[in-house]
C-alpha positions as CSV (number, residue, x, y, z in Angstrom):
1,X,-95.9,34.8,-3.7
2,X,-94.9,37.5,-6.0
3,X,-93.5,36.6,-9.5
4,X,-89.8,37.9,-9.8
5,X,-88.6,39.8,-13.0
6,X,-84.8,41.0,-13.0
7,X,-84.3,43.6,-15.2
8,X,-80.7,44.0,-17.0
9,X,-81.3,47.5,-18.2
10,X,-78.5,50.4,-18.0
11,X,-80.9,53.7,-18.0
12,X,-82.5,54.1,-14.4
13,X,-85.6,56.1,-16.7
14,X,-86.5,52.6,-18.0
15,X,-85.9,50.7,-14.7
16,X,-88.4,53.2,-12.9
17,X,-90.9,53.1,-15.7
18,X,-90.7,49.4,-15.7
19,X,-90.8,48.6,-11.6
20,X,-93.7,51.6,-11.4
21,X,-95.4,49.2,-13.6
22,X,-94.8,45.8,-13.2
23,X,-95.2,46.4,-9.2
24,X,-98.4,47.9,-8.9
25,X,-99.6,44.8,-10.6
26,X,-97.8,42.6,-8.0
27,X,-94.2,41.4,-9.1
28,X,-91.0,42.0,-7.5
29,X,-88.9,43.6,-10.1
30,X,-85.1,43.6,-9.3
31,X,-82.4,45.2,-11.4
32,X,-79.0,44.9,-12.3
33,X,-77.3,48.3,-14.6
34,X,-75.4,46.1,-16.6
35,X,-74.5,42.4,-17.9
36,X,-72.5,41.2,-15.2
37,X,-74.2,42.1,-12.2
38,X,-77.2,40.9,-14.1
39,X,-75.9,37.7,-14.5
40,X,-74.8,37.6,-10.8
41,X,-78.2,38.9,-9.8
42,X,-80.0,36.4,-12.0
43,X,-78.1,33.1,-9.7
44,X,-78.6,34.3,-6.4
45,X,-82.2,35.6,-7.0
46,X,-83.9,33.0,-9.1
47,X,-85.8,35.1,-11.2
48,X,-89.4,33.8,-12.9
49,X,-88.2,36.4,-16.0
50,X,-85.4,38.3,-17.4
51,X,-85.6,41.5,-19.4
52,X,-82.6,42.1,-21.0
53,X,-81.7,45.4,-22.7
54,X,-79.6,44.7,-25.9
55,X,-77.2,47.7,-25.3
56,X,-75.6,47.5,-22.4
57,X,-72.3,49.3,-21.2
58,X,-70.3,46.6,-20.4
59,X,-71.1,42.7,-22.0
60,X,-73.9,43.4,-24.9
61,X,-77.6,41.7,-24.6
62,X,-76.5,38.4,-26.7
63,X,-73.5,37.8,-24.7
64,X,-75.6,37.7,-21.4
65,X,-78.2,35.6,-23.1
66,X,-75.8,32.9,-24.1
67,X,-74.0,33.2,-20.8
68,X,-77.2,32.9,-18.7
69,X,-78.1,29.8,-21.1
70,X,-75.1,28.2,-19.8
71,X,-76.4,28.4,-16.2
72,X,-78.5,24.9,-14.9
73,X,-80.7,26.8,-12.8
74,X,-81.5,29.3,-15.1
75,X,-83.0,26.4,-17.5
76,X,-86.2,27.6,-18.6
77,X,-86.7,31.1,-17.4
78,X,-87.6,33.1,-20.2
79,X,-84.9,35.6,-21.6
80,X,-86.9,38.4,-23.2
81,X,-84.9,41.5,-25.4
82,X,-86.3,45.0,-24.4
83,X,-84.5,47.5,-27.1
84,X,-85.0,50.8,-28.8
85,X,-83.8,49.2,-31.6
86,X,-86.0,49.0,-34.7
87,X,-88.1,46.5,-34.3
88,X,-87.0,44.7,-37.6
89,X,-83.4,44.4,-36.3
90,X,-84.4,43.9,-33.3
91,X,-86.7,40.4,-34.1
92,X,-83.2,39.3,-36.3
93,X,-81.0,39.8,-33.2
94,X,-83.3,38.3,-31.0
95,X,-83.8,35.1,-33.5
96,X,-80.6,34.9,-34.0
97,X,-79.1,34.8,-30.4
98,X,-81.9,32.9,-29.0
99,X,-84.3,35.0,-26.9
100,X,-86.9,33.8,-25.8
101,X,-89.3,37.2,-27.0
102,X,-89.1,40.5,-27.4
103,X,-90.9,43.8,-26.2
104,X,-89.8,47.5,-27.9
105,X,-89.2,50.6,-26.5
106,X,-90.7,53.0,-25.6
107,X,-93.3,50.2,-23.5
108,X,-96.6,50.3,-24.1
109,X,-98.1,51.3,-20.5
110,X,-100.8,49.7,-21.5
111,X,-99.8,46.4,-22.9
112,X,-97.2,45.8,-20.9
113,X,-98.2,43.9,-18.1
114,X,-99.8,41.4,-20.5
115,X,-96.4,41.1,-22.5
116,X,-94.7,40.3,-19.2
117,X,-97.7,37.6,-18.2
118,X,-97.5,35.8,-21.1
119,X,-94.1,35.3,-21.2
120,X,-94.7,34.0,-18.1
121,X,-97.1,30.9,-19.2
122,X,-99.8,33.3,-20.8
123,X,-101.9,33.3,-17.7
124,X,-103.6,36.2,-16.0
125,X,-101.6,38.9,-14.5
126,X,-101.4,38.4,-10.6
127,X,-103.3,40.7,-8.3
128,X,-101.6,44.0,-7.0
């Protein structure tokens, strides 16, 4: 069964860079364009992993993070930051809101997948 990863990311650019990726390795990549829907997505879908962009248009990355921490069923699904911002803020924001990582943009193509796998229990990525 394929490994779900829900995407709360506002510019479609990034969502279809990310899905191109992440599917052809095997996950089922969902996505919500902003913090609510994301949050709404996150219950009904159960996601194994949640990127979540920092900016967003409506409820900012932190908010999301500490509203999603509030959800039982949510209880330990990684929450990872995936920002533009520099890399210095972003670590501080992401420390200090309680993330679980952090990956920058623009994604490394290449390192991605492993970024995503390890936040997943640092196993192998699964066959596409």
């Amino acid at each position: 069964m394929a490994r779900k990863v829900l995407l709360i990311e506002d510019n479609t650019e990034s969502f279809i860079l990310v899905n191109r990726v992440l599917s052809a390795r095997g996950y089922e990549v969902l996505h919500a364009p902003d913090g609510e829907r994301g949050i709404q997505l996150a219950v009904e879908a159960g996601p194994d992993l949640i990127l979540i962009d920092i900016g967003l248009p409506d409820i900012d990355g932190n908010t999301v993070v500490a509203l999603l921490r509030q959800i039982g069923e949510l209880e330990g699904v990684p929450l990872v930051a995936i920002t533009a911002w520099p890399p210095d803020i972003a670590q501080d924001i992401c420390d200090r809101y309680g993330f679980d990582g952090l990956i920058t943009k623009p994604i490394s193509v290449r390192d991605f997948p492993q970024q995503i796998a390890s936040f997943l229990g640092g196993g192998p990525e699964p066959a596409g």
